[in-house]
C-alpha positions as CSV (number, residue, x, y, z in Angstrom):
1,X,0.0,0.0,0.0
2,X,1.5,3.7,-0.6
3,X,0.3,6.8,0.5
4,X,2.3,9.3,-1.5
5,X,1.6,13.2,-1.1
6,X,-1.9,12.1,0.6
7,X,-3.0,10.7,-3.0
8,X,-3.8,6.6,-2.5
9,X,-1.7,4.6,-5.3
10,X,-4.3,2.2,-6.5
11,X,-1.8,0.3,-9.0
12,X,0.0,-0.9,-5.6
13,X,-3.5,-2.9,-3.7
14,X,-7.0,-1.6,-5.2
15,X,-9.8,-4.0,-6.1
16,X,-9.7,-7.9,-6.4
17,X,-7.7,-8.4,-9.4
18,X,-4.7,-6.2,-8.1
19,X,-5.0,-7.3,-4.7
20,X,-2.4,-9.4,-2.4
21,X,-5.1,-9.9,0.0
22,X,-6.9,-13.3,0.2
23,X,-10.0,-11.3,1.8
24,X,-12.5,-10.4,-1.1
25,X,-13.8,-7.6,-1.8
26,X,-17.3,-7.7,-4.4
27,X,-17.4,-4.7,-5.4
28,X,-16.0,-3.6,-8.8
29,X,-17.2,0.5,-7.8
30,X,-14.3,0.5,-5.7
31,X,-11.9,0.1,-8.9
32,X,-12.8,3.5,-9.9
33,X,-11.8,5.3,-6.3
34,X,-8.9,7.6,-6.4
35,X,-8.8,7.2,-2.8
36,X,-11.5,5.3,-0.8
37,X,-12.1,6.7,3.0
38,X,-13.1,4.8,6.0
39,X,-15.1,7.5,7.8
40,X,-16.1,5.4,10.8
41,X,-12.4,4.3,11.5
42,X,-11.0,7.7,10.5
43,X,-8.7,6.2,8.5
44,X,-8.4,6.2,4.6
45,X,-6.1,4.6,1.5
46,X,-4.8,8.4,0.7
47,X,-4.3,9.9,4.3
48,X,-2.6,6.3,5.9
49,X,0.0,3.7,4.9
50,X,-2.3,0.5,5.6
51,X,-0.1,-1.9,4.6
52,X,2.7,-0.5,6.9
53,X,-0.3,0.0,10.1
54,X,-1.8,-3.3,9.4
55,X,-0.1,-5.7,6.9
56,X,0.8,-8.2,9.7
57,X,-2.4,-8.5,10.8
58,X,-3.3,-12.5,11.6
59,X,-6.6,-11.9,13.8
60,X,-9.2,-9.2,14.4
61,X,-11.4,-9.8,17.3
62,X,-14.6,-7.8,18.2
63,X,-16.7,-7.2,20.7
64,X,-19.8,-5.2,21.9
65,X,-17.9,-2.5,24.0
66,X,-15.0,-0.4,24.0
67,X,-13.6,-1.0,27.3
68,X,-14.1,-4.7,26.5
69,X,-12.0,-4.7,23.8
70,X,-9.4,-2.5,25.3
71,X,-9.2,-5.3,28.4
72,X,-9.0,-7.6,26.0
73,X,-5.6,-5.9,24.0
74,X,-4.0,-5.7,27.7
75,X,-4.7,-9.2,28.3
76,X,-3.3,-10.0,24.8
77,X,-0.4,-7.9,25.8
78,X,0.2,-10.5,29.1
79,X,-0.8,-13.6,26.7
80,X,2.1,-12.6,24.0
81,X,4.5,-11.3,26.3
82,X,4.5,-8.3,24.2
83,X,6.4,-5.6,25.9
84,X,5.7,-2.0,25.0
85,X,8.8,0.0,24.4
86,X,9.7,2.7,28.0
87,X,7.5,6.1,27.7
88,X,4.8,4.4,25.0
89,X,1.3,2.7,26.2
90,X,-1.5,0.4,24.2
91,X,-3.6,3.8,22.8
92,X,-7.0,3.9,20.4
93,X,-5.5,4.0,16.9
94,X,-9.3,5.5,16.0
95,X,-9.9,7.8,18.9
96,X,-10.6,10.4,16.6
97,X,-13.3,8.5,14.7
98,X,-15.7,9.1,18.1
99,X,-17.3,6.0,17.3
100,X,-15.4,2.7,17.6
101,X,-12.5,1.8,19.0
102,X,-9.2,0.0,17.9
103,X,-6.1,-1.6,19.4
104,X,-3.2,-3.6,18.3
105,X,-1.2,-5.9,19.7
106,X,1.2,-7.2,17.1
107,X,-0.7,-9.8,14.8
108,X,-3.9,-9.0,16.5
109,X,-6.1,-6.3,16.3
110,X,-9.2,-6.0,18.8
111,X,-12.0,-3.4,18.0
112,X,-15.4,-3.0,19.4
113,X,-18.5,-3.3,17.1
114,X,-21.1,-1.5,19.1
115,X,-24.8,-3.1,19.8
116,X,-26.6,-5.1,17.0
117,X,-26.6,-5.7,13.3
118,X,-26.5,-2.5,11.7
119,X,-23.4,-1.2,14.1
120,X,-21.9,-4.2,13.6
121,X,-22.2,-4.6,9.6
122,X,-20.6,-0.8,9.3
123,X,-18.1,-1.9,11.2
124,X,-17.3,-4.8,8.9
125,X,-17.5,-2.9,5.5
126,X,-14.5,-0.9,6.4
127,X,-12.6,-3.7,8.4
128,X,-13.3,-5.7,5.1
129,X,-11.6,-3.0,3.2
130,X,-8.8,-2.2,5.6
131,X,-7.5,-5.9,5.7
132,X,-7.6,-5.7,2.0
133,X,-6.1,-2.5,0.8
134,X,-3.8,-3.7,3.7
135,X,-2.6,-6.6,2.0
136,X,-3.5,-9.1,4.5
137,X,-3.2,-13.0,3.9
138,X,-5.7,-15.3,5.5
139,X,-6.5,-13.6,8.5
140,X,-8.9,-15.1,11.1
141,X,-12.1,-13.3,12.6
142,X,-13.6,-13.3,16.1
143,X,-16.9,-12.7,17.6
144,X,-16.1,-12.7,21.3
145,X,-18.8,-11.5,23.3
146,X,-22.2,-12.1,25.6
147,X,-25.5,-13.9,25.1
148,X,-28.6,-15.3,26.6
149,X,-28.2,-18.8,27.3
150,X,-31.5,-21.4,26.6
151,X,-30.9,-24.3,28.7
152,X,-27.3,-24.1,30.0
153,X,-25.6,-22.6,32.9
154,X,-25.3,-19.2,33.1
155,X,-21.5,-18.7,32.6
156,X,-21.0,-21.4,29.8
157,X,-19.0,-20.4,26.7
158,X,-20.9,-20.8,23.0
159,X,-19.2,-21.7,20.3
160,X,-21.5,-20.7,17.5
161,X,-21.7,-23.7,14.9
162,X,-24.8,-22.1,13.0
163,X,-26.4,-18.5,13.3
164,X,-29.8,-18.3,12.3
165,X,-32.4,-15.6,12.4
166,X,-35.4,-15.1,13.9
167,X,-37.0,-17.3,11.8
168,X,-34.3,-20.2,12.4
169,X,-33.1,-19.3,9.0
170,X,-29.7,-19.6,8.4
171,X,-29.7,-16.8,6.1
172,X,-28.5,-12.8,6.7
173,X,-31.6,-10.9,5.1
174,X,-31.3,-7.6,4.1
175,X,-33.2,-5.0,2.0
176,X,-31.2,-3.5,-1.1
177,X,-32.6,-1.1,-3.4
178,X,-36.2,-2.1,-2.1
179,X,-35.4,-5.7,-2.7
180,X,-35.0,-8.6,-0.2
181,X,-31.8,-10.6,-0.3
182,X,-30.2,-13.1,1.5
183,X,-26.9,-14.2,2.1
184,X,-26.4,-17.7,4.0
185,X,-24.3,-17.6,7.7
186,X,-21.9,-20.3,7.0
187,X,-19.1,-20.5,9.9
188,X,-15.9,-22.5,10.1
189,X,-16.6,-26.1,11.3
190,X,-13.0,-26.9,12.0
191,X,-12.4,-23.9,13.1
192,X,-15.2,-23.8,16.1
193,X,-13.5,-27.6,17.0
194,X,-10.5,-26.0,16.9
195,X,-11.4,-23.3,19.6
196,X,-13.1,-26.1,21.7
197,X,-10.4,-27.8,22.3
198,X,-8.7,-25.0,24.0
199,X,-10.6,-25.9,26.6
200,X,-8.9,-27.1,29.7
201,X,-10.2,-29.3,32.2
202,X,-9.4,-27.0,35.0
203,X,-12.0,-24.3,33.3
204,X,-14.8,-23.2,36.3
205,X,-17.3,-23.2,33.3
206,X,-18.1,-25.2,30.0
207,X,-17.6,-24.7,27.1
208,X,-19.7,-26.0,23.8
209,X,-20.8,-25.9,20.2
210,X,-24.4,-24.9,19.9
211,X,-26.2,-23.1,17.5
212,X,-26.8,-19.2,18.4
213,X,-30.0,-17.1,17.6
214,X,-29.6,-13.5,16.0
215,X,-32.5,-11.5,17.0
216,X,-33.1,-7.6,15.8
217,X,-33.8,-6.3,19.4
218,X,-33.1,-6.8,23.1
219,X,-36.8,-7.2,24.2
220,X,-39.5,-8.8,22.3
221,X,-37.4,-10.0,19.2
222,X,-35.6,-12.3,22.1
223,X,-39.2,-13.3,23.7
224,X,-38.6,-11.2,26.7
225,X,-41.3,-10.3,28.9
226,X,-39.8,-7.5,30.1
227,X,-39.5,-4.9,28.0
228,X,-42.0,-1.5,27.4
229,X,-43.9,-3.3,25.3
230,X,-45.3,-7.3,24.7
231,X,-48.1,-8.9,23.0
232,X,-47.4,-12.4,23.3
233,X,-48.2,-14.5,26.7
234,X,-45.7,-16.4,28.8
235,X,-46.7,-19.7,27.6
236,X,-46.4,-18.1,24.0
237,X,-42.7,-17.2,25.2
238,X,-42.1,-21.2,26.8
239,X,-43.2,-23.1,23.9
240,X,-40.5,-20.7,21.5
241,X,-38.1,-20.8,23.8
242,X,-38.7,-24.9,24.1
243,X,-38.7,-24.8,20.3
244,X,-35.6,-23.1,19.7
245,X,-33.8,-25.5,22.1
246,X,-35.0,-28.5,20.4
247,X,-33.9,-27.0,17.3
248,X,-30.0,-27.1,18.8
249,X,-29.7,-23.3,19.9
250,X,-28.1,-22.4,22.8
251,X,-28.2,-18.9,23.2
252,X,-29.3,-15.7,21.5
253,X,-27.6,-12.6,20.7
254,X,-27.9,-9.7,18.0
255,X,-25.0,-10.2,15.7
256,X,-24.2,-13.8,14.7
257,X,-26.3,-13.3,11.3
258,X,-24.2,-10.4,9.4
259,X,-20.8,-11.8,11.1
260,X,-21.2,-14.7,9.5
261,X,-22.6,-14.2,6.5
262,X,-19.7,-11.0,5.9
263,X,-17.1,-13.2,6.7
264,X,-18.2,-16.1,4.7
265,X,-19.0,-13.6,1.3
266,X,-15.5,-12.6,1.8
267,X,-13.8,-15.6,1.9
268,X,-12.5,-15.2,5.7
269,X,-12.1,-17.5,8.5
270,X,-14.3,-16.8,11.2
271,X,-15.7,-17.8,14.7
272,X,-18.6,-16.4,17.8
273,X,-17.2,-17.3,20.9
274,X,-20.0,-15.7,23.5
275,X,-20.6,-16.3,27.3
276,X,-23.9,-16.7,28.5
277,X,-24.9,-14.3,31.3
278,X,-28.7,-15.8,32.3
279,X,-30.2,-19.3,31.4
280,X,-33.5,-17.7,29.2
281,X,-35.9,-20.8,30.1
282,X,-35.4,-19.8,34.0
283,X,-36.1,-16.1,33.4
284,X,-35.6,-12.6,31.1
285,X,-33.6,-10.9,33.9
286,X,-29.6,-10.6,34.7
287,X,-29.5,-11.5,38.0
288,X,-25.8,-11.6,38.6
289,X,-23.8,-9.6,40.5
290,X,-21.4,-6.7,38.7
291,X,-18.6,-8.8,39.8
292,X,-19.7,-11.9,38.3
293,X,-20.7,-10.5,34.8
294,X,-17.1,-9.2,34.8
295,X,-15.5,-12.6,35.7
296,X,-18.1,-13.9,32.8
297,X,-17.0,-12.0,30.1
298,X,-13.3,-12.7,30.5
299,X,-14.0,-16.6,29.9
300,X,-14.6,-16.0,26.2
301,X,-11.5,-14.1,25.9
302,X,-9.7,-16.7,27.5
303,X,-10.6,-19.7,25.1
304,X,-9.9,-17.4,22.4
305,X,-6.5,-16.2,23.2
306,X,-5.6,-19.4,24.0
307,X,-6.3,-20.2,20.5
308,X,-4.5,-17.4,18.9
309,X,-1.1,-17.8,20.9
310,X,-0.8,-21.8,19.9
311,X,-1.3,-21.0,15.9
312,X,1.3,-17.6,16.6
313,X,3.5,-20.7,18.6
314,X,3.3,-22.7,15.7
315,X,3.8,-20.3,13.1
């Protein structure tokens, strides 16, 4: 990638045919771009050397929340044994973007996706585009984050071997240029087998592949009764709840759908590693204490660095 007098060199790393990147990128528009800018990382192919930022890229892992993520770049940090030269300190690369934030820690970059489909969706257009113009080979992607449970403990770590919709679809719907179209969630088998057998038997929790739920909302697109509004009766709520778990799900969350079916149109390796915070069939609430839902979240990082410091080990 070059970045010459602020004016992107599209010769060096633009569009698929071009490209050293093994991440795809289906859009022939972006050909025709003098200079393409990623407004929502406040970075761009004219005004930053990608390649030189991000070339050595190997994983991206996201999460709901920017602190989350930034725990999870110190904790990398410890993981790696990565030690950060006197005077400097892990810092938001996007800061100025106001809306996400980003942090690497050599081969691994860790940025937060915000709440839901939309958020995260933006999100992966431009991370799409940065690992391409960027030049990077065969990277692996991670969901790491929380979830409802439906029939396990409260604490257990999901490893997502199908998303499905609402509708236990296993299809990303979305509405272009007043049309309905749908891409199918396909995730990495191996790679979710993979992850589970980071496991270790001295884990306090469990971990184990289960199908996850994408829902649109919080509240009544997760069959909460809880929320400002609900038109549907508790036994209503049971009996889908029942269904789903019969069906193989195991938790629900408001993601899983576009990660999957992004990654997989782009030719990416990709996993959904999420804790569960409250078993759904014994109630809508989250019971636990503050302390707990911290000690909670950490598991999924846990199996998941794991994970990334054996393939850097064997590299």
């Amino acid at each position: 990638m070059s970045a010459q007098n602020g004016k992107y060199d599209k010769s060096k790393n633009n569009g698929n045919e071009n490209g050293k990147s093994t991440v795809i990128l289906k859009n022939p528009h972006l050909n025709h771009l003098d200079e393409d800018i990623l407004y929502h990382l406040a970075l761009g192919t004219g005004s930053h050397d990608l390649e030189k930022m991000f070339g050595d890229i190997k994983f991206v892992c996201m999460g709901g929340t920017a602190n989350r993520m930034e725990t999870f770049a110190k904790y990398m940090l410890s993981v790696l044994d990565i030690q950060l030269p006197t005077g400097t300190a892990l810092y938001d690369m996007i800061q100025s973007s106001h809306r996400y934030a980003m942090y690497k820690v050599g081969p691994v970059l860790c940025v937060n996706h915000g709440m839901g489909v939309p958020s995260l969706s933006i999100l992966l257009n431009e991370i799409m585009k940065l690992l391409h113009y960027a030049g990077v080979h065969d990277p692996v992607l991670f969901r790491i984050g929380t979830s409802g449970g439906i029939g396990v403990e409260p604490g257990t770590v999901i490893i997502s071997k199908k998303a499905v919709d609402g509708l236990c679809r296993e299809v990303h719907e979305m509405y272009n240029l007043g049309k309905i179209e749908h891409r199918p969630t396909m995730l990495d088998q191996n790679l979710a087998k993979e992850i589970q057998q980071m496991t270790k038997n001295t884990d306090p929790f469990q971990t184990v592949l289960g199908t996850t739920m994408c829902a649109h909302d919080f509240y009544e697109g997760q069959g909460r009764l809880d929320g400002a509004f609900c038109t549907y009766t508790e036994t209503d709520k049971a009996q889908f709840l029942r269904k789903l778990y019969d069906n193989g799900v195991r938790n629900i969350e408001m993601e899983s759908t576009v990660f999957s079916a992004f990654t997989h149109h782009a030719n990416v390796r990709a996993a959904i590693v999420n804790v569960t915070l409250l078993d759904r069939l014994q109630g809508d609430q989250i019971r636990s204490s503050k302390q707990q839902l911290l000690e909670y979240q950490d598991r999924p990082q846990i199996i998941v660095a794991r994970y990334i410091k054996k393939c850097l080990m064997q590299s």
